[in-house]
C-alpha positions as CSV (number, residue, x, y, z in Angstrom):
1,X,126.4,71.3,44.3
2,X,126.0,69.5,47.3
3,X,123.2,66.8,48.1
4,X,121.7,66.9,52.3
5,X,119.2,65.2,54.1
6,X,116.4,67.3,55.2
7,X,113.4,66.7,57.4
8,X,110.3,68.7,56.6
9,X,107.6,67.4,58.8
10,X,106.9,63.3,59.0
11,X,109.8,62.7,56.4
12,X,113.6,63.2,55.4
13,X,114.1,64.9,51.6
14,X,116.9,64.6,49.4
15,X,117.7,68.1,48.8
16,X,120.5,69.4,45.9
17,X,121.7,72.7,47.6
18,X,124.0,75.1,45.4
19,X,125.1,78.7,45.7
20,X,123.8,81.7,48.0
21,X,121.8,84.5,48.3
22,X,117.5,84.4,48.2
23,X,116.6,81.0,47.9
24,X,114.8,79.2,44.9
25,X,113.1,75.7,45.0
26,X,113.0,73.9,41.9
27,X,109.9,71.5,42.1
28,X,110.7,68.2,39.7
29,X,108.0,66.2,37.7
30,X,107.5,62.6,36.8
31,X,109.1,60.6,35.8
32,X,112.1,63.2,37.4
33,X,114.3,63.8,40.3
34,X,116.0,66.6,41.3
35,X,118.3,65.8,38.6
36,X,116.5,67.1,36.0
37,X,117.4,70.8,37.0
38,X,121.2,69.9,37.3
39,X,121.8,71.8,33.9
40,X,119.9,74.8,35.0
41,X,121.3,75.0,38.5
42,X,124.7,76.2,38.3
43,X,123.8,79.5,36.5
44,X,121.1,80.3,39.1
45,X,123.3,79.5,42.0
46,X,125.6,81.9,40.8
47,X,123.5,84.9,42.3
48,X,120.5,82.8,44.5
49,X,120.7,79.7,46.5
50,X,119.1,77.0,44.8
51,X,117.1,73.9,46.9
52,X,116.3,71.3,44.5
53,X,114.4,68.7,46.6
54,X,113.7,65.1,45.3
55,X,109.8,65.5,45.6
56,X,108.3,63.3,49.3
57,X,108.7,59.6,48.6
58,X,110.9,59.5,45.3
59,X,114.3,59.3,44.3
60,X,116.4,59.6,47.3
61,X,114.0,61.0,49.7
62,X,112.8,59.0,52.3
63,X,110.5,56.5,51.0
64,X,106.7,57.3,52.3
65,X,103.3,55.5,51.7
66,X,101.4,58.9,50.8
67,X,102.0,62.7,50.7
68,X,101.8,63.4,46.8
69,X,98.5,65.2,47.2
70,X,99.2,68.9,46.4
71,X,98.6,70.2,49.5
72,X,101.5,68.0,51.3
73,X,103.7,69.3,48.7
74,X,103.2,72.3,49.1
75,X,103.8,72.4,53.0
76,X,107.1,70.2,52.6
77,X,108.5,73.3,50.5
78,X,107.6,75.9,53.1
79,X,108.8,73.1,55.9
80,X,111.8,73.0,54.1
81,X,112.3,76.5,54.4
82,X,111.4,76.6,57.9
83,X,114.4,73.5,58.4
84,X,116.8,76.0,57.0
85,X,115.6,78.9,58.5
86,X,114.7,80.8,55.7
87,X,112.1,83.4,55.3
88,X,110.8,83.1,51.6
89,X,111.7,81.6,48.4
90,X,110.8,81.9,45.2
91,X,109.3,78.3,43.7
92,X,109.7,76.7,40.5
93,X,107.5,74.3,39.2
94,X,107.3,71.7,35.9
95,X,104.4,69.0,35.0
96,X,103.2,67.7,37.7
97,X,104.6,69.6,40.6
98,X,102.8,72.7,39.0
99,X,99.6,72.0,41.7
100,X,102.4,72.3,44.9
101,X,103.7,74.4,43.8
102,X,101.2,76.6,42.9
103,X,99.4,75.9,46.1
104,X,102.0,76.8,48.0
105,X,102.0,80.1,46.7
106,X,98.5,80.4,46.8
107,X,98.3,79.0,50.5
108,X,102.1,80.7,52.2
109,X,102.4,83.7,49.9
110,X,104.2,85.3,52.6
111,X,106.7,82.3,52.1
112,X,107.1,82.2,47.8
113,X,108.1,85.4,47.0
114,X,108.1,84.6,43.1
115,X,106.1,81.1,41.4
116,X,107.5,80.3,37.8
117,X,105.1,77.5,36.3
118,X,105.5,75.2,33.2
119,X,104.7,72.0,31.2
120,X,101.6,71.7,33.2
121,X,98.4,72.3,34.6
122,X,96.1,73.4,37.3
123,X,93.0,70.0,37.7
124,X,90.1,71.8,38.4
125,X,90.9,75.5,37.7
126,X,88.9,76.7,34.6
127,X,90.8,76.3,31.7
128,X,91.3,72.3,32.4
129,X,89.0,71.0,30.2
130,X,90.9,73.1,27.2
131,X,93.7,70.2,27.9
132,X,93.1,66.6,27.1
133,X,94.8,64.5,29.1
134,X,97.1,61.9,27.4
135,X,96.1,58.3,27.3
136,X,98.9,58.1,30.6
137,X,97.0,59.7,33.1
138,X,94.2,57.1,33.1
139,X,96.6,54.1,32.7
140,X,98.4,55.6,36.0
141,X,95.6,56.6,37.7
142,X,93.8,53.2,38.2
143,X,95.5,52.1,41.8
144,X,97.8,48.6,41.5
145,X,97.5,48.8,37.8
146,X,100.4,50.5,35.9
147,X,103.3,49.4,39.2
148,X,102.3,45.4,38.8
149,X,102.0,45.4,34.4
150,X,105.2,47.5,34.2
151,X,107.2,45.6,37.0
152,X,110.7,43.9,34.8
153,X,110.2,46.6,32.3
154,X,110.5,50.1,33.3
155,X,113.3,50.9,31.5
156,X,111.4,50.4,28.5
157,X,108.3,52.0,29.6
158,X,110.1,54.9,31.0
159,X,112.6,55.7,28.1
160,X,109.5,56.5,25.8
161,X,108.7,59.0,28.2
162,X,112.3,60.3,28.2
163,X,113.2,60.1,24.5
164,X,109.8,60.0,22.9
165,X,107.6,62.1,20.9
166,X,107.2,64.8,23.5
167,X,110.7,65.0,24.0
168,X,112.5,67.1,21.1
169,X,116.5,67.7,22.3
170,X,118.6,65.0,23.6
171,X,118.2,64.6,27.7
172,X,121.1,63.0,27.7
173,X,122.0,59.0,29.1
174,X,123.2,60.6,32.4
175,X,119.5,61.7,32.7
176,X,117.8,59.1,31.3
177,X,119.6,56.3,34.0
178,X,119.1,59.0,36.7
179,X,115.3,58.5,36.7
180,X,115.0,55.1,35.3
181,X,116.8,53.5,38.5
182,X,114.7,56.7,40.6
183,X,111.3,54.6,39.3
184,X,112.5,50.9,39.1
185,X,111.0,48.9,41.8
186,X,107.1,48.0,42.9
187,X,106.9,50.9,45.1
188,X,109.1,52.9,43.1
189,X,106.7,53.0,40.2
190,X,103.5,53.2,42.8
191,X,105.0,56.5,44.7
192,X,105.5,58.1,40.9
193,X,101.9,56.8,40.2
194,X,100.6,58.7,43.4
195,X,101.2,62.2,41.7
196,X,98.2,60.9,39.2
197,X,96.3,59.3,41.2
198,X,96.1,62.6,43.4
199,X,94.6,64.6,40.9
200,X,90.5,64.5,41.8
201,X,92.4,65.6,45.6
202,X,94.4,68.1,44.0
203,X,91.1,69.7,42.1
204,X,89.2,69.7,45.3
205,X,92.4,71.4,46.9
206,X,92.8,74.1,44.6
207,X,89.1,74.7,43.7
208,X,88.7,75.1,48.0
209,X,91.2,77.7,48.6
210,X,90.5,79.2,45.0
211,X,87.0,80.4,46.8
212,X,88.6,82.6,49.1
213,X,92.3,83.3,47.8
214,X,93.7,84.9,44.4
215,X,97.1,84.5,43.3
216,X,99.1,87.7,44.5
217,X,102.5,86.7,44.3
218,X,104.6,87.9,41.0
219,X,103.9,84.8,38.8
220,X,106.1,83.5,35.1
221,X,104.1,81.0,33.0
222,X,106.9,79.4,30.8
223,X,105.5,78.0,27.4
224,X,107.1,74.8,26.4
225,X,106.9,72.7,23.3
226,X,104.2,70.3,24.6
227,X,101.6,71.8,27.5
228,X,102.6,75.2,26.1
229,X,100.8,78.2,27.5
230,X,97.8,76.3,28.9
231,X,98.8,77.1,32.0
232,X,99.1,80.7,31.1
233,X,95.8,80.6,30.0
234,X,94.3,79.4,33.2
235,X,96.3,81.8,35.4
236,X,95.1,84.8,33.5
237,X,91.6,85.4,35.6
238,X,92.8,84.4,39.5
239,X,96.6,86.4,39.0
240,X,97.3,89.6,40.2
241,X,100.8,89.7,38.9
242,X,101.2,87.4,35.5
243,X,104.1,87.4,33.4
244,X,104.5,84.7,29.7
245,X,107.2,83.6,28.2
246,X,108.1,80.8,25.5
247,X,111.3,78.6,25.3
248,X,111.4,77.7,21.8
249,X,113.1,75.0,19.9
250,X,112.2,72.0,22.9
251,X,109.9,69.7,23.9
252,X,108.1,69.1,27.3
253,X,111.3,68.0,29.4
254,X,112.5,71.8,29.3
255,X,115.7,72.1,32.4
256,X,117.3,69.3,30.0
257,X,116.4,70.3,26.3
258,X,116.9,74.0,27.0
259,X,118.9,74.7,30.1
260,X,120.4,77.7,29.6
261,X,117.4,79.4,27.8
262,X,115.5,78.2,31.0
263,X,117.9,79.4,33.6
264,X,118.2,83.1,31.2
265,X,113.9,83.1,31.6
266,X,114.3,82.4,35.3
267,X,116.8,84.6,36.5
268,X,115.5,87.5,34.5
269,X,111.9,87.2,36.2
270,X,113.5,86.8,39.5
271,X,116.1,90.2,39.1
272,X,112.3,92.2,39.0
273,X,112.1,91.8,42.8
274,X,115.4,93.2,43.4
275,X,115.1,96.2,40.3
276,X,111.5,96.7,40.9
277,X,111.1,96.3,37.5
């Protein structure tokens, strides 16, 4: 594994590369970076070439003032593509990447050739209201709020979210100090905050393109211990092509609690485009 600099449009990414063959972008969460996939990366890259970016504006990316809405998300991952000359990809997505990247497939599905979602949801897509938001996503979503009380104590605020009751198996410390120093810091904690605060934007997004677009690329939903197969649920009436699976025995953080049932899940789905299965 190697770590580049990429530009995709008005910004520079901090991109994990590993491996070769077709391409797979693993979309990180809050509060992650690209390291939360370093577990399930080197079993992928042994037959696909992985691209884990750090999402626009966090962990080592080039820090931005805005760009967490769905939409730019999903047109750095194509961008991205288009920086390394790549044709298609198949995306994976977790928590609150899961509108990208989503929308990217939805919006570039001759670019994501496969979508894998998990541990979150789709804000606006029926099937929303069926999952009730945790007191978080309000605290987060008021603007200035959540960045100036937590300022001096994220490591507190953020090891709940890390080793706390949605997590079940041990991240790891490696992990936990990874995204601790990602999301300490003012506008550290704000850029995080953006990916909440985007979510009224990120309804209107999907529900626009929704109007004119169904899902048509090969899709896995991936059950975890704490969203679980909500998202399944609200793929079922716009996908063409929908596939469920569960990892058992974890909690929400799923590349870290269960990497290599993860990777197995992943690199099975992806073999159908190459077996037609």
């Amino acid at each position: 594994m190697r770590s580049v600099r990429l530009a995709v449009s008005d910004a520079e990414l901090n991109v994990v590369v590993a491996g070769e063959g077709p391409a797979v972008v693993l979309l990180h969460g809050w509060p992650h970076t690209s390291y939360l996939w370093h577990r399930v990366i080197p079993p992928l890259a042994r037959h696909h070439l992985v691209l884990a970016p750090d999402l626009r504006g966090l962990g080592a990316s080039e820090p931005t003032a805005d760009g967490r809405d769905a939409g730019t998300l999903a047109a750095d991952v194509v961008q991205l593509l288009d920086t390394l000359e790549i044709a298609e990809a198949a995306v994976v997505a977790i928590d609150a990447a899961v509108p990208p990247g989503f929308l990217a497939a939805l919006r570039y599905p001759d670019r994501v050739s496969q979508l894998v979602l998990m541990e979150g949801i789709l804000p606006g897509v029926a099937g929303a209201e069926n999952f009730a938001p945790p007191w978080w996503f309000g605290f987060h979503s008021v603007p200035g709020l959540a960045e100036t009380v937590l300022l001096g104590n994220e490591a507190e605020y953020l090891d709940w979210f890390l080793t706390g009751p949605s997590v079940r198996r041990d991240i790891g410390a490696d992990a936990r100090d990874n995204f601790v120093a990602a999301y300490t810091g003012q506008d550290a904690l704000r850029a995080g905050f953006d990916l909440y605060r985007e979510a009224d934007g990120n309804a209107a997004q999907l529900r626009e393109t929704l109007t004119t677009t169904r899902l048509t690329v090969p899709t896995l939903a991936i059950s975890g211990g704490v969203v679980g197969d909500a998202i399944h649920s609200q793929l079922v009436a716009i996908a063409d092509d929908l596939t469920l699976t569960c990892v058992p025995d974890c909690g929400h953080i799923i590349p870290l609690e269960q990497p290599a049932a993860l990777a197995a899940a992943i690199a099975s789905f992806l073999a159908r485009q190459y077996t037609g299965g």
